[in-house]
C-alpha positions as CSV (number, residue, x, y, z in Angstrom):
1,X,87.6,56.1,125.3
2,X,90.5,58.6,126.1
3,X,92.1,57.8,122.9
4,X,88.7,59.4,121.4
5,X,88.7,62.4,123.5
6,X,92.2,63.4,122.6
7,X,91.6,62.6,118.6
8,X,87.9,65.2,119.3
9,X,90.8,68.0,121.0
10,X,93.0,67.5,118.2
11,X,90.2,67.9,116.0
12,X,89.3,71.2,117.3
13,X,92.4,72.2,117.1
14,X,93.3,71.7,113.6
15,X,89.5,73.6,112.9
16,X,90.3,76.2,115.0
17,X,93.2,76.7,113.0
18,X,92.0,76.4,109.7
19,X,89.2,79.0,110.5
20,X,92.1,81.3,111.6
21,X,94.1,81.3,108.6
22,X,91.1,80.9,106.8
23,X,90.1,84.3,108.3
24,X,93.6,85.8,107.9
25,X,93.6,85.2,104.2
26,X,90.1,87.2,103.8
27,X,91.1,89.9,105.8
28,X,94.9,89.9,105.9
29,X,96.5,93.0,108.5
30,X,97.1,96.1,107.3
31,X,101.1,96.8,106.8
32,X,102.6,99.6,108.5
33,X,103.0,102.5,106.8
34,X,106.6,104.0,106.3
35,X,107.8,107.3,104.5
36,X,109.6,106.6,101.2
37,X,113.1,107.8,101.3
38,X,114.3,108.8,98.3
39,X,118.5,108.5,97.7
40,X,120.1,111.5,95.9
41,X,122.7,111.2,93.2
42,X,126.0,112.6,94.9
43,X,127.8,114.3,91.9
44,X,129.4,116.8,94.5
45,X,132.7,115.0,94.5
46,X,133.1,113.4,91.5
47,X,136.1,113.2,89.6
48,X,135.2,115.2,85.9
């Protein structure tokens, strides 16, 4: 009997993380946004 209790736990368990990935994948979090930095050509000390 307590060998069936812990397989019903375990059971729950491995639902209640399916649903959550399950749930992630429809509605995956937003990322955060970040400015875009933009590097400039530095042809200030070049050799010519």
């Amino acid at each position: 009997m307590r060998a069936r209790g812990l397989l019903i736990v375990l059971a729950i368990l491995v639902l209640t993380a399916i649903a959550g990935l399950g749930y992630l994948g429809l509605y995956p979090p937003n990322p955060p946004a970040k400015p875009v930095q933009k590097t400039l050509p530095n042809d200030k000390f070049q050799a010519r």
